[in-house]
C-alpha positions in Angstrom: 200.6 0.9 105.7 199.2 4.5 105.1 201.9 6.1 105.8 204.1 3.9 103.3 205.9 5.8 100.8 209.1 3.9 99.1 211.9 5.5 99.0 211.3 8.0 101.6 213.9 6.3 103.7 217.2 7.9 101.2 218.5 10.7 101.1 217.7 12.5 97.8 220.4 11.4 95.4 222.3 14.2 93.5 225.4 15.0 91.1 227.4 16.4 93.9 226.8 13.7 95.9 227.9 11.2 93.5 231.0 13.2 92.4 232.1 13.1 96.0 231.6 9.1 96.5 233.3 8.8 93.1 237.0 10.7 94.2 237.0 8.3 97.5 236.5 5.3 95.9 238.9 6.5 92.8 242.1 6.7 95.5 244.1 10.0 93.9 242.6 9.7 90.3 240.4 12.2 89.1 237.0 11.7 87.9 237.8 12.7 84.3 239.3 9.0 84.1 236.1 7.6 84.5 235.2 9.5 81.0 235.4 7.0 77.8 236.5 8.6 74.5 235.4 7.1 71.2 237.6 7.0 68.1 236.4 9.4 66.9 237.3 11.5 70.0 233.9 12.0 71.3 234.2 12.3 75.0 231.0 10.7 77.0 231.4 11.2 80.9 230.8 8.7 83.7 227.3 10.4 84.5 225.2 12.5 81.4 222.4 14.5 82.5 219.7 16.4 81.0 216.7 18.4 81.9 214.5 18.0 79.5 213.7 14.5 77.8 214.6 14.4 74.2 211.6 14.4 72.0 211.6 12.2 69.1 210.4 12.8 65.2 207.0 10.6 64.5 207.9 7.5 62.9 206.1 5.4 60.1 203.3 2.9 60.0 204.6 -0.4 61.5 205.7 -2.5 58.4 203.9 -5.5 60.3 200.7 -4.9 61.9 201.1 -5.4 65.4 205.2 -5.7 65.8 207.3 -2.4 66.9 209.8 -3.2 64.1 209.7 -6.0 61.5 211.9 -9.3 61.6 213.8 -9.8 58.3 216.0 -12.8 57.4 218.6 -12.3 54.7 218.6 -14.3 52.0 222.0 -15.1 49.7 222.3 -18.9 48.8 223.0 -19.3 45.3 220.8 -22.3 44.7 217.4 -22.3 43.4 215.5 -25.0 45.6 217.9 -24.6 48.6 216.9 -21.1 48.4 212.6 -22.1 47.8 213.3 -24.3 50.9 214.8 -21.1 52.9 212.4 -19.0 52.5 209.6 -21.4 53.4 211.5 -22.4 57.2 212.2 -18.5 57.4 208.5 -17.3 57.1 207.3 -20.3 58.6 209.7 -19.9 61.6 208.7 -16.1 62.2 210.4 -13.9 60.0 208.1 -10.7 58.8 210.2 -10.3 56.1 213.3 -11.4 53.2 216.6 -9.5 52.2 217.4 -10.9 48.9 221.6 -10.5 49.1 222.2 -10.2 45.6 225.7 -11.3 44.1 227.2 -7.6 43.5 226.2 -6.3 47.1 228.7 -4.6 48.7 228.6 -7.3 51.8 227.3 -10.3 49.9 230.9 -12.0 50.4 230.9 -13.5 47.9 227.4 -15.3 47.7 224.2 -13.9 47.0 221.4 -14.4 44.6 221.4 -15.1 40.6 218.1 -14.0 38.8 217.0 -17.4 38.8 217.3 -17.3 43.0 215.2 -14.1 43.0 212.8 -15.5 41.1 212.3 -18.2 43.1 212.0 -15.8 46.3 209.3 -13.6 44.2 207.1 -17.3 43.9 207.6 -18.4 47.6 207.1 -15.0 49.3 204.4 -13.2 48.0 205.6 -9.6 47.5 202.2 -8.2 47.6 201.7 -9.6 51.2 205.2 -10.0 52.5 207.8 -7.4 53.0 210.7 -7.7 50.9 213.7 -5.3 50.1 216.3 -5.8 47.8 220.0 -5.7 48.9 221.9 -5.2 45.5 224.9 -3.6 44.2 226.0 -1.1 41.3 223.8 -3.2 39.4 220.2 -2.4 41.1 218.9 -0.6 38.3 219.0 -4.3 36.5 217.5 -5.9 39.3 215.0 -3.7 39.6 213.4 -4.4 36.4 213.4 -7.8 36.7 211.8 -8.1 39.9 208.7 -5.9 38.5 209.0 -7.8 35.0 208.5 -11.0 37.2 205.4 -9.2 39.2 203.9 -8.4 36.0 204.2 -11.8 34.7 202.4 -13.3 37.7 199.8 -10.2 37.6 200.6 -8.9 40.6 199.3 -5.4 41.5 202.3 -3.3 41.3 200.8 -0.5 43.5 200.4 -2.7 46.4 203.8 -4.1 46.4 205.5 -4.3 50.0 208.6 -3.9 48.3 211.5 -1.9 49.1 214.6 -1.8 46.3 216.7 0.3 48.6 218.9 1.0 45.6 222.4 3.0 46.7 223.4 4.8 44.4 226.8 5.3 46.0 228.4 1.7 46.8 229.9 1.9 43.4 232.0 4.8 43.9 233.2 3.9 47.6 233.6 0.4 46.3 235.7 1.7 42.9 236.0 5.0 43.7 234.2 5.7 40.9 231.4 8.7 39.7 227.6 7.5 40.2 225.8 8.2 37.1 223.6 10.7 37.8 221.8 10.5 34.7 221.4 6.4 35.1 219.7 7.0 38.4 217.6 9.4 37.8 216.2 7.5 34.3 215.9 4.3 36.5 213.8 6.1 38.9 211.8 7.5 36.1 211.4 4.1 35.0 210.6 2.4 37.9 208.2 5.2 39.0 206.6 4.9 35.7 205.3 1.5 36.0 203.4 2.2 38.9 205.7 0.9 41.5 205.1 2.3 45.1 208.3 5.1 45.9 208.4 4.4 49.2 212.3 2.6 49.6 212.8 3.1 46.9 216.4 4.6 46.9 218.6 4.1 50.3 221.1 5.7 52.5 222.8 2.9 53.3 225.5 3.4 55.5 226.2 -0.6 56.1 229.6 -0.5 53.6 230.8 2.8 55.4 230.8 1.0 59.0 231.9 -2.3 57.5 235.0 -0.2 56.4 235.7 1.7 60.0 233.4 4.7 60.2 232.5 5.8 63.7 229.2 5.9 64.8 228.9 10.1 63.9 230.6 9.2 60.7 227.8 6.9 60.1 225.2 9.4 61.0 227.2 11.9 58.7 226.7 9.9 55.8 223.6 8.4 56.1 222.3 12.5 56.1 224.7 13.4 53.1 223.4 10.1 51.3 220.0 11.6 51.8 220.7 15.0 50.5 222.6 13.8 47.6 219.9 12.3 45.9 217.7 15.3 46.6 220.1 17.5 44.7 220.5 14.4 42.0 217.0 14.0 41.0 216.4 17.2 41.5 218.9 18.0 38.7 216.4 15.8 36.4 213.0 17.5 37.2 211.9 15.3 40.2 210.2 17.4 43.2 212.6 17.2 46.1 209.2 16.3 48.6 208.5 13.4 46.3 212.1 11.9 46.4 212.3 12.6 50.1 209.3 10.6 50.8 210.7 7.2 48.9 214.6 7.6 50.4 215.0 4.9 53.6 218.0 4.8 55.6 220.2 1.4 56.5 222.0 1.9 59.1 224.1 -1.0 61.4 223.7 -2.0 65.1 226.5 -3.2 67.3 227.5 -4.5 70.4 227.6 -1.1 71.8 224.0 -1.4 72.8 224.1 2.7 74.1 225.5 3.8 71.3 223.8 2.0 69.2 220.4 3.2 70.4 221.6 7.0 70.9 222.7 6.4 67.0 219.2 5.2 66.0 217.6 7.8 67.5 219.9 10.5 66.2 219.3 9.2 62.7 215.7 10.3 63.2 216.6 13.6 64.4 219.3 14.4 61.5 216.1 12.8 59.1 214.2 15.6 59.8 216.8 18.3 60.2 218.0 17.9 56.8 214.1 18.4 55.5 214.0 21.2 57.4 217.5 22.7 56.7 215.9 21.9 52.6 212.6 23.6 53.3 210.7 20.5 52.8 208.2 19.5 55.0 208.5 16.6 57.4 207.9 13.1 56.8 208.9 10.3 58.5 211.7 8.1 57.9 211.8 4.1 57.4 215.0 3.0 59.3 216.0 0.1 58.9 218.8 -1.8 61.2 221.3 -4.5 59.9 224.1 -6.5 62.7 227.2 -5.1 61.9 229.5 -7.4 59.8 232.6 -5.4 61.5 231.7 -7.3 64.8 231.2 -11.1 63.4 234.3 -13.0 64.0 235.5 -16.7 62.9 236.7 -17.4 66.3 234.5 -18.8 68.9 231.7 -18.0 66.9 229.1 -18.5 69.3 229.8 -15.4 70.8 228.8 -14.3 68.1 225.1 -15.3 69.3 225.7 -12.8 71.9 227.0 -10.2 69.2 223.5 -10.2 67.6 221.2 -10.2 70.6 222.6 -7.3 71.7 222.3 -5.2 68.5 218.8 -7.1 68.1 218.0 -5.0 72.0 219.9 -1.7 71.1 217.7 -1.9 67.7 214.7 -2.5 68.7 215.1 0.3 71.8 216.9 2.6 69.3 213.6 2.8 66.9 214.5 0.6 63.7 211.4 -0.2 61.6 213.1 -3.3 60.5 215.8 -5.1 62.1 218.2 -8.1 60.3 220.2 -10.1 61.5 223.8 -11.7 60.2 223.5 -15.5 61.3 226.5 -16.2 64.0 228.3 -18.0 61.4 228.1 -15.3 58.7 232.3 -15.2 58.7 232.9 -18.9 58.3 230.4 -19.0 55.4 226.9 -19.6 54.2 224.9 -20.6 57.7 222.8 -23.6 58.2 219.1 -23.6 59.1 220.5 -23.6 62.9 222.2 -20.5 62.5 219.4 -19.0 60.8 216.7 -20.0 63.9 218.7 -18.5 65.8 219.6 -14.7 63.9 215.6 -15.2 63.8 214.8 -16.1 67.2 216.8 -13.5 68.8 214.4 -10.9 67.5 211.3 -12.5 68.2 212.5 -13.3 72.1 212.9 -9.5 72.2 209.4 -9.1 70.2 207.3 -12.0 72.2 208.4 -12.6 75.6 211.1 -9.1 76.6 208.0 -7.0 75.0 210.5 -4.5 73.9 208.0 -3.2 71.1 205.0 -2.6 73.7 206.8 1.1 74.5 207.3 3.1 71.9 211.3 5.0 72.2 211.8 3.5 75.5 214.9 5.1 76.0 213.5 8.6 76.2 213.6 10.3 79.8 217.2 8.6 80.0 219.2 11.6 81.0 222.5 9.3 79.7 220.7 8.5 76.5 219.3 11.5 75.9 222.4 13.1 75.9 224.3 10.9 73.9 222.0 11.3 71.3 222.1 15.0 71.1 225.9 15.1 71.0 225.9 12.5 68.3 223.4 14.3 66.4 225.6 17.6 66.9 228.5 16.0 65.9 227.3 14.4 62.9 225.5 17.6 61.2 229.1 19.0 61.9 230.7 16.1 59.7 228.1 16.5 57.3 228.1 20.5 56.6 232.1 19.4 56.2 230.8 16.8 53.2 228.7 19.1 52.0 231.5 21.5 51.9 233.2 19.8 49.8 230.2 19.0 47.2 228.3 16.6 48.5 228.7 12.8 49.0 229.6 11.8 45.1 232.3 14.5 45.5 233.8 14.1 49.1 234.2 10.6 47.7 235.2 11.3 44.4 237.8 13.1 46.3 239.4 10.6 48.6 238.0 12.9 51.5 235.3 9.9 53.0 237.9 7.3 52.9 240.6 9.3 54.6 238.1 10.1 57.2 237.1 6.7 57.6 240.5 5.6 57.6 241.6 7.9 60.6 239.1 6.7 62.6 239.7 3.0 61.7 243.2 3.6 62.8 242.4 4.6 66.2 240.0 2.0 66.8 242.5 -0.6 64.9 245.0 0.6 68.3 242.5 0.1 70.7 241.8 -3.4 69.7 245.5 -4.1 69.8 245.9 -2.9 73.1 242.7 -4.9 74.1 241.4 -1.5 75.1 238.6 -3.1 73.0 238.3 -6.4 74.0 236.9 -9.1 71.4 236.0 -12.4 73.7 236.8 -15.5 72.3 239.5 -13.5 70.3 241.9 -11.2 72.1 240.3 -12.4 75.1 239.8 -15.9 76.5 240.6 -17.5 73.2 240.0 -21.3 73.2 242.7 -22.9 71.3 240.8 -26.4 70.8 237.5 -25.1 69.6 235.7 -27.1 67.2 233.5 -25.1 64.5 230.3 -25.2 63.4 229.6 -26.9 60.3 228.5 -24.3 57.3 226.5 -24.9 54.0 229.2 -23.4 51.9 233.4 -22.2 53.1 233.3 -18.9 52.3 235.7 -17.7 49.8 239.3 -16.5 50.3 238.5 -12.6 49.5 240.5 -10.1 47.9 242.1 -7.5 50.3 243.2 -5.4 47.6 241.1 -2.5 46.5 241.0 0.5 43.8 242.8 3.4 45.4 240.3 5.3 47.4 238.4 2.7 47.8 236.7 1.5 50.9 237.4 -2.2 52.3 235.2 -3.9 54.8 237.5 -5.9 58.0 235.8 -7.5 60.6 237.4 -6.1 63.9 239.1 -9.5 64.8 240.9 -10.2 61.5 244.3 -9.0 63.0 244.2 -11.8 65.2 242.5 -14.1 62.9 245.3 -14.2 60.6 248.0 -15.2 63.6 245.7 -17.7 64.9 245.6 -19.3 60.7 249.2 -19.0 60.8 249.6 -21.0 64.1 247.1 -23.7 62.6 249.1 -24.1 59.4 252.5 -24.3 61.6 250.2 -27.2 63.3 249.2 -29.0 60.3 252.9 -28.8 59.6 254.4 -30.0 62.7 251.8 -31.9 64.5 251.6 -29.6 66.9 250.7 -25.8 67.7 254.0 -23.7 68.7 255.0 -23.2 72.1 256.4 -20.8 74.9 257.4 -22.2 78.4 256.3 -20.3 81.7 258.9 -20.6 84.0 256.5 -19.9 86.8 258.4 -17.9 89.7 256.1 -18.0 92.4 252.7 -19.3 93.0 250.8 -21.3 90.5 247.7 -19.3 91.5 249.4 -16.0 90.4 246.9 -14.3 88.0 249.7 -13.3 85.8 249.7 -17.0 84.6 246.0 -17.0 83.4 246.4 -13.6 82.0 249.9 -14.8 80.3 248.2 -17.8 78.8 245.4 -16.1 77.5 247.8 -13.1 75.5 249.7 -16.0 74.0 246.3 -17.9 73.0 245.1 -15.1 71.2 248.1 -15.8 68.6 247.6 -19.5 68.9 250.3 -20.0 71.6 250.5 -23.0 73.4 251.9 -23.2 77.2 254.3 -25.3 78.8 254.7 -24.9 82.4 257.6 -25.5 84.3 260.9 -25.0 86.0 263.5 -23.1 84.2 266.3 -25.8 84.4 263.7 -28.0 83.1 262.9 -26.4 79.8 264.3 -27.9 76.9 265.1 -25.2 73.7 264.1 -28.2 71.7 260.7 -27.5 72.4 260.2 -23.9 72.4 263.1 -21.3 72.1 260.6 -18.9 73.9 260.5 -18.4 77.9 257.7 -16.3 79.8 258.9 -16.0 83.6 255.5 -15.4 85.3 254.9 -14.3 89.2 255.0 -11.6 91.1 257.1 -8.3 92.4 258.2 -10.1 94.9 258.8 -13.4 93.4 261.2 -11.7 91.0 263.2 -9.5 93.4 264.2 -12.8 95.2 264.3 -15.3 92.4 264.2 -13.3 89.1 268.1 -13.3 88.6 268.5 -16.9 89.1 265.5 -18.2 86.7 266.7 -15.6 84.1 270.0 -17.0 84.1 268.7 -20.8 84.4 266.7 -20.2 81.5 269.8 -18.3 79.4 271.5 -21.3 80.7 269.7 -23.7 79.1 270.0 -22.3 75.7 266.2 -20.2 75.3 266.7 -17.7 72.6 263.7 -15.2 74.2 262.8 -14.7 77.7 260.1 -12.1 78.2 258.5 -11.1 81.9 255.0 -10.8 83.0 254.8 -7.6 84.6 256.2 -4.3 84.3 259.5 -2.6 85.7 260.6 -5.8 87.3 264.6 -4.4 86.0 265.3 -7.9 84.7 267.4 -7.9 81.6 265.0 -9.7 79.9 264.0 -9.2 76.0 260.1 -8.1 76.7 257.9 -7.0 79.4 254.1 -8.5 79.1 251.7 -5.8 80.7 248.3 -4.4 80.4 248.3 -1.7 77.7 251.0 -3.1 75.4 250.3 -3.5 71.7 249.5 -7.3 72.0 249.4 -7.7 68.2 253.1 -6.8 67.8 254.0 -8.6 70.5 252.4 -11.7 69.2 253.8 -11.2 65.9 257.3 -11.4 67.7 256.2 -14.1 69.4 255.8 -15.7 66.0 259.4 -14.7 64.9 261.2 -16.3 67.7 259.0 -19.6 67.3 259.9 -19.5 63.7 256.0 -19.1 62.7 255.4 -18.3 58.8 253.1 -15.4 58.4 
């Protein structure tokens, strides 16, 4: 056993090495097609090195003694003692901390808090013992008066408040595309800092409405930093010290199910934090980030993927650095959640906390040479996008002029392709989508919501919407016709040929039914639309005779699985195709309203 030393008995590994493994297993392609590219066109390669590990900026005092980042549970039922009874399970069942959703938040969805709610929060939680930040719209200066009138009226010592207001100045004008009042903000603050409230959160960039509404992840980073320098130069403007502000501005930021990104993203946040001190000549202090699941990622369909969808951004959070971390219950986009679905947005942090110990190392992504890297280009790319903001005035003026949301829009579009390519795959959605699920049960529906918005204004959309609305279309068709619609697979060959799962699950994602069987069996009475399914071979010796079976027969569409088969059918099914469009045609021919 001396001489025991592991590892000793492989070869040293080494970028060349790997490069030339890679070509022979990639049979004629090049490496570069190993490389992912973002939306937003950043290109991250199969294998990122660095040197040098990437040192991070000091962070804040824990929020909660003893936990690497603090467990919040978001609050926004609009009933008084439901609302007392929430927040006793949620502390009770391990939350650190409350997110009082008020009803003009950008994401509230059309729920949230009344006064009389908050109130009721402000006698069950203690704000002088438990952490509490407010989630509010334009309207936060309001709120924020009332939450300190109600501390004064129960005596509470205002200076020892662990409250956070988080007050964003700038949802109103990429919600109405409409100017922040400068003057308003800055006399708010005044206020607020008058009456011996604690400054620290109590403005945010909050970048949560920007992602919501597309943003990439160096958009996000972008406009978090211009946020942050916006209100420098705003209360600056009204006589405040910029070193003062800076110490009481917190970032929001989302995490996703891109778990790297997500943690390179966290991490950046901290290093654009402290380069826009510096770039100001202020001296460094650290930033409270704070990490909300994305709403862009929740979907209505199989929403207990959704589960997975939040343990995910609970791991990249946690390992990307967030001082607090909340999570969206899985149910979030079918409406208000139960106490089941708030366990479990709960218990997926404290998992990661209790028994995965993610906490016990603080950055545990540093020496990751793939990490590392991403980070830095992030980081690069975002001060790039923000000296282009700043450009252009600053954050109230890049969105005064339609410049964010054009931005934001471009990259949305790009992404918008990839999910209806299923470059991006969504599970339970575009991919293996269950057309008998039955759904969770839900306090409250949530409302129908407007899509419409002021010009220049941003819109949240969830990621699977596209797909959401054909799947509500086929269900109405069922409610209509006792049955979902219907396309036949004329299945050419063997009934093991993976074309036929992969055919069945394109046409579930628009709420497709299947009907298997012969072509001269198929009556047009049932469906007017044919998919022949097998392979190469199968259709060289038996494509022409099905196709015409099928014509035969009276079906109005017949499309292929496959690609370049020559048949003189009316679509080719493949991998790459816009599956949205072809669904929506799908729809036409089996006379689906949209």
């Amino acid at each position: 056993m001396d001489d025991f030393a592991p590892g000793k008995e492989f070869p040293p590994a080494t970028e060349e090495t790997w490069l030339e493994k890679a070509r022979a297993s990639l049979r004629g392609r090049g490496v570069d097609s190993l490389t992912r590219i973002t939306p937003e066109d950043l290109h991250i390669p199969p294998v990122l090195a660095r040197s040098t590990p990437l040192p991070q900026p000091p962070r804040p005092a824990p929020l909660v003694r003893g936990r690497g980042w603090a467990v919040m549970q978001r609050l926004d039922l609009p009933d008084a003692e439901a609302a007392r009874k929430q927040v006793r399970e949620d502390l009770k069942g391990g939350a650190d901390g409350l997110v009082a959703v008020l009803q003009d938040a950008p994401l509230a969805g059309g729920f949230g808090l009344t006064p009389e709610e908050l109130s009721i929060i402000l006698e069950e939680a203690e704000p002088d013992v438990v952490p509490l930040r407010l989630d509010c719209g334009p309207e936060w200066p309001a709120a924020s008066e009332r939450v300190l009138s109600l501390c004064s009226e129960r005596h509470l010592d205002l200076s020892l408040l662990r409250l956070r207001i988080a007050a964003d100045p700038f949802c109103g004008p990429a919600i109405n595309h409409d100017g922040a009042n400068r003057d308003a903000t800055a006399a708010a603050l005044e206020r607020l800092a008058r009456d011996g409230l604690p400054l620290r959160g109590l403005l945010a960039a909050d970048t949560r409405l920007f992602h919501a509404a597309g943003c990439g992840d160096a958009q996000e980073l972008a406009l978090a930093a211009a946020a942050f320098v916006d209100i420098l130069r705003m209360l600056e403007e009204r006589g405040f010290a910029p070193q003062k502000v800076a110490s009481c501005v917190m970032w929001i930021m989302t995490a996703d199910t891109d778990q790297f990104m997500t943690i390179a993203r966290l991490r950046a946040a901290r290093l654009l934090h402290a380069r826009s001190l510096e770039a100001a000549g202020l001296p460094f202090s650290p930033l409270e980030l704070h990490a909300e699941s994305a709403w862009r990622m929740m979907t209505r369909l199989d929403v207990h993927v959704n589960m997975l969808r939040i343990t995910s951004a609970a791991f990249a959070a946690g390992v990307g650095g967030a001082d607090a971390v909340t999570l969206l219950p899985f149910t979030t986009a079918l409406g208000l959640p139960d106490a089941f679905a708030r366990r479990m947005a709960r218990n997926a942090q404290i998992i990661a906390l209790e028994e995965a110990g993610l906490d016990r190392v603080r950055d545990p992504a540093a020496g990751s040479h793939f990490v590392d890297t991403l980070t830095l280009d992030l980081a690069k790319r975002a001060w790039e996008i923000f000296r282009d903001i700043e450009r252009r005035g600053g954050l109230l003026a890049a969105l005064a002029s339609g410049f964010v949301t054009d931005m934001i829009a471009e990259v949305a579009q790009r992404r918008a392709g990839d999910i209806a390519t299923r470059r991006i795959p969504l599970t339970g959605v575009s991919e293996y989508p269950d057309l008998h699920e039955e759904l969770p049960e839900v306090l409250t529906p949530a409302p129908v919501q407007e899509t419409r918005t002021p010009a220049g204004g941003l819109r949240p959309q969830r990621l699977s919407e596209p797909f959401e609305r054909l799947r509500d279309a086929a269900s109405a068709f069922r409610a209509r016709e006792g049955r979902l619609p219907r396309a036949l697979l004329a299945v050419a060959g063997s009934p093991h040929d993976p074309r036929i799962t992969w055919t069945r699950n394109l046409l579930a994602a628009g709420g497709i039914e299947i009907l298997s069987g012969a072509p001269e069996d198929c009556d047009p009475a049932e469906t007017p639309l044919a998919v022949l399914c097998g392979s190469d071979d199968d259709y060289r010796e038996r494509g022409v005779q099905m196709l015409e079976a099928l014509r035969g027969r009276g079906v109005r569409a017949v499309w292929i699985a496959g690609k370049g088969s020559g048949l003189p059918v009316d679509r080719e099914l493949h991998a790459g195709m816009n599956v949205l469009d072809a669904l929506r045609e799908a729809h036409a021919v089996l006379e689906v309203p949209s």
